[in-house]
C-alpha positions as CSV (number, residue, x, y, z in Angstrom):
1,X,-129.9,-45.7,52.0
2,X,-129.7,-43.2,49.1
3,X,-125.8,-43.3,49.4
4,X,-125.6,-47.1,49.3
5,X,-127.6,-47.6,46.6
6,X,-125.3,-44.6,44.5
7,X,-122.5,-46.8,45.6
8,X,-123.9,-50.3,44.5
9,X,-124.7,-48.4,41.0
10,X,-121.2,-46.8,40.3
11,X,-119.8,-50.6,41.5
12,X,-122.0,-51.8,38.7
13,X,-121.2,-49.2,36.3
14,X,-117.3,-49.9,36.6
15,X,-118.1,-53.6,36.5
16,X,-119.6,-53.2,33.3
17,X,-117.3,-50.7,32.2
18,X,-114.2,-53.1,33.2
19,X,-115.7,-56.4,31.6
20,X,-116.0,-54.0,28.0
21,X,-112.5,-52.8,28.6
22,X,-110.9,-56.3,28.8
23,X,-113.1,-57.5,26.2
24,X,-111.8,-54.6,23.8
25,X,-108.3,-55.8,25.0
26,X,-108.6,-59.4,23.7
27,X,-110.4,-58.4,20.6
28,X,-107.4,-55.9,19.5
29,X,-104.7,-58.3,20.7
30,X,-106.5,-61.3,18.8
31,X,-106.3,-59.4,15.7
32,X,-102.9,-58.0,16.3
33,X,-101.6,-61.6,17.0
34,X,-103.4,-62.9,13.6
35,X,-102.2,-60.3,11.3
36,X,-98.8,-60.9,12.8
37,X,-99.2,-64.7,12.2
38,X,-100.1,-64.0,8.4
């Protein structure tokens, strides 16, 4: 039980952790793109 509750954490964890990546990803690119534009 212990083990599959660490488990359903770290999942979590790396969810969370993956959704702030690819936000941080589009954010950067966004601005890249604009500055390029201007």
């Amino acid at each position: 039980m212990a083990l599959a509750l660490a488990g359903g954490v770290l999942r979590g964890r790396l969810g969370c952790l993956r959704g702030l990546a690819r936000l941080i990803l589009l954010v950067t690119l966004g601005r890249r793109r604009r500055s390029q534009n201007q």
